[in-house]
Each structure stands twice: as C-alpha cells, then as structure tokens.
C-alpha beads as a LAMMPS data file, in Angstrom:
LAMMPS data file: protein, C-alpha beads

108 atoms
107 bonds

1 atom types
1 bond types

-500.0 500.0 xlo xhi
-500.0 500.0 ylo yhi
-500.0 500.0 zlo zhi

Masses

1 110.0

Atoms # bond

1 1 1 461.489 370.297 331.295
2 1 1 459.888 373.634 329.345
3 1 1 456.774 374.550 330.526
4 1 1 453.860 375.044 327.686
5 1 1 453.334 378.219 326.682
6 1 1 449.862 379.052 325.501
7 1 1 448.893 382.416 323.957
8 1 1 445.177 383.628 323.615
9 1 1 443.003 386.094 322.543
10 1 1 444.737 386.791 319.410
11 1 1 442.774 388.919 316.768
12 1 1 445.234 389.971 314.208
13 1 1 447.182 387.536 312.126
14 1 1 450.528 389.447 312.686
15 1 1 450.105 388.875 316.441
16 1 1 449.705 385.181 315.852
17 1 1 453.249 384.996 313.545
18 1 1 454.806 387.078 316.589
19 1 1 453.575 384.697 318.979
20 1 1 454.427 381.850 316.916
21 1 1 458.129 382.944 316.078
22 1 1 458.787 384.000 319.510
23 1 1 458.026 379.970 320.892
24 1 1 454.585 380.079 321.929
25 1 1 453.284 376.214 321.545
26 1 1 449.320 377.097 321.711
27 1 1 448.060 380.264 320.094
28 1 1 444.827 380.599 321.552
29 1 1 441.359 382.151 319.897
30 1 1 438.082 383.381 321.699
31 1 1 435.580 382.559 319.264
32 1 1 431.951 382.982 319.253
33 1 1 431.954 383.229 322.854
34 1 1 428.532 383.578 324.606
35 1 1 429.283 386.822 326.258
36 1 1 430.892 390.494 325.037
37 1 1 434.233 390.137 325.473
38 1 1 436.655 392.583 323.270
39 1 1 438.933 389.931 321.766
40 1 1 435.760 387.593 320.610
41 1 1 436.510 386.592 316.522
42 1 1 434.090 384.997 314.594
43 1 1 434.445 381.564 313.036
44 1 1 435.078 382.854 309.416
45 1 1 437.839 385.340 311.156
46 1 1 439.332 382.151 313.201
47 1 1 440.136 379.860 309.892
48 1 1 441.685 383.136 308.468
49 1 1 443.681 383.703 312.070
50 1 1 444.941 379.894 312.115
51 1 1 446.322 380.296 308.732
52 1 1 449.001 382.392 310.374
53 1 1 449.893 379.913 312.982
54 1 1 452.959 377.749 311.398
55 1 1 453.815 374.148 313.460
56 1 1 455.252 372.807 315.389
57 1 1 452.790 375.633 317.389
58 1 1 449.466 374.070 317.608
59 1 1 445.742 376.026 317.898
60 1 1 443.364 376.275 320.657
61 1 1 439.677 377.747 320.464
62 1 1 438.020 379.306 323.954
63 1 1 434.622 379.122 323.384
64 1 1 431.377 378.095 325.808
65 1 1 427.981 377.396 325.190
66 1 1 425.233 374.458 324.529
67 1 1 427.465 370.825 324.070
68 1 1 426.060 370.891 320.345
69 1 1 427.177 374.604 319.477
70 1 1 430.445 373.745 320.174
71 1 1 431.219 370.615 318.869
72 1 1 429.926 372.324 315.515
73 1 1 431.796 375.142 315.795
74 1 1 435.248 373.285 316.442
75 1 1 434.295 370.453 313.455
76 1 1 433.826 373.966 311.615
77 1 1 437.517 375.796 312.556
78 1 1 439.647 372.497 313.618
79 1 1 441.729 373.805 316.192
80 1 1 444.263 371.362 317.495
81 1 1 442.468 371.938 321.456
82 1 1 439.286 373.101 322.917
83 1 1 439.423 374.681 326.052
84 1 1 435.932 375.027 327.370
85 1 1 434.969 378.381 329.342
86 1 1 431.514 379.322 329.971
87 1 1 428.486 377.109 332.497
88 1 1 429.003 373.674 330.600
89 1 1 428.168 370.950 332.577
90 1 1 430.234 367.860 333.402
91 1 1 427.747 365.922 330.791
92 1 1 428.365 368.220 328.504
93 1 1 431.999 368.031 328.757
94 1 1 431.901 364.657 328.609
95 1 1 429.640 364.974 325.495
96 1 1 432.081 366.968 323.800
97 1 1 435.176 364.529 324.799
98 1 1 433.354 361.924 322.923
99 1 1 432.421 363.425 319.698
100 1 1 435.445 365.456 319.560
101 1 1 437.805 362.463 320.212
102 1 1 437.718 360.575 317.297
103 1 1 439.110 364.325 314.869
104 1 1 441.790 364.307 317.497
105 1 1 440.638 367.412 318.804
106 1 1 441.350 367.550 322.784
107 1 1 440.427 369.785 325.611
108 1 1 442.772 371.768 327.560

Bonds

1 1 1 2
2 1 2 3
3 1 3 4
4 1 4 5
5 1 5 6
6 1 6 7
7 1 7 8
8 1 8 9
9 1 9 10
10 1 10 11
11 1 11 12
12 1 12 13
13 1 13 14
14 1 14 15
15 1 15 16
16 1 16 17
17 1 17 18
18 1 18 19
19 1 19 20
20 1 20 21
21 1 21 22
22 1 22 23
23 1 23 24
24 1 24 25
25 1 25 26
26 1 26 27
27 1 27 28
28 1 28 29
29 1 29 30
30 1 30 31
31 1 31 32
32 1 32 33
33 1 33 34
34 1 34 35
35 1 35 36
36 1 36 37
37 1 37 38
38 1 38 39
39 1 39 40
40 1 40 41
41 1 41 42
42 1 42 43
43 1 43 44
44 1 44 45
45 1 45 46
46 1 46 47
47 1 47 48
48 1 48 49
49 1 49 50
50 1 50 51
51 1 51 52
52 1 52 53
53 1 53 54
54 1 54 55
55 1 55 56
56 1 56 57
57 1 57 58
58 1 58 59
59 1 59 60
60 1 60 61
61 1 61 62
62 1 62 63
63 1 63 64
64 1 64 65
65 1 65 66
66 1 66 67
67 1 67 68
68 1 68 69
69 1 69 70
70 1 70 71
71 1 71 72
72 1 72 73
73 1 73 74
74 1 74 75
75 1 75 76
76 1 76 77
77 1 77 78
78 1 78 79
79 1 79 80
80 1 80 81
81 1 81 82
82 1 82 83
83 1 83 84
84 1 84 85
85 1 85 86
86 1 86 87
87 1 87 88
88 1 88 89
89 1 89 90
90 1 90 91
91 1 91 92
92 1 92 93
93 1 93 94
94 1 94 95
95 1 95 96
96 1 96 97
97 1 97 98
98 1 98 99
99 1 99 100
100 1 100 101
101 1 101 102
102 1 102 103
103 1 103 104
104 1 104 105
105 1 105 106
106 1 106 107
107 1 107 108
C-alpha cells in the first residue's frame, strides 16, 4: 500500500505543477490563516494556485478561525479537504463537518 503524500504551503503555481507531476496526491494551501505565517495566500491567490493542480492530485486548504469564517472561505475556494489548524473547538469542528459535508468537502 502507498502512503498519501500531501504537499503544503505552496505559493507559486510552478511549485504546485512540480508537486503535482512528481506524485504528490494533496497539494496543500495556507490561506487566510489567523496568524503571520510566510507562506499565508489569500483566497483570490488560492483559486489562481488550484488552477495549477491537475487530478488525479486533489486540494487541501489549512486555514483556522471562527466555524463561520471558514466554512465561507472553503464554499469560496472549493478545495477537495479542509484541514483545520488554529483553537477551533470540537463544536466547531463538528459545525464545519456538517455544513461542509453535503459539497463533499472533507477534513483531513
């Protein structure tokens, strides 16, 4: 069995086509995260990012914040996962299972 390979913190689109030719399964994005971190993209610079990013190679947003930010911001960018990394409660997870669910957008 091959293990998953997930990628993240891309910021330039001909990172993401490396990453993409190369085998990664999950190219990853840090977008509007709530704290200063160097590889942080906007939401306008993530659609434009997961342009690059060819299937079978699926997209994952890293992002934290109040439950209703984020479901927002993923209905926004459409990533294929969320993967949740900031103070968010287990209610809040749970809040963002639900809504997110029924796009067929999934946390990792």
């Amino acid at each position: 069995m091959r293990p998953t390979v997930k990628i993240c913190g891309l910021t330039r689109a001909d990172d993401v086509r490396l990453c993409v030719r190369h085998g990664a399964d999950i190219i990853g994005f840090v977008v509007d995260y709530p704290r200063p971190v160097p590889w942080n993209v906007s939401a306008e610079s993530v659609n434009e990012l997961m342009k690059a990013v060819s299937r079978p190679a699926e997209t994952c947003i890293v992002t934290g914040g109040e439950a209703e930010r984020i479901i927002n911001l993923t209905l926004e960018t459409r990533p294929d996962y969320v993967q949740l990394h900031y103070r968010e409660t287990p209610a809040d997870t749970a809040s963002i299972v639900d809504n997110l669910r029924k796009y067929n957008i999934y946390l990792v």
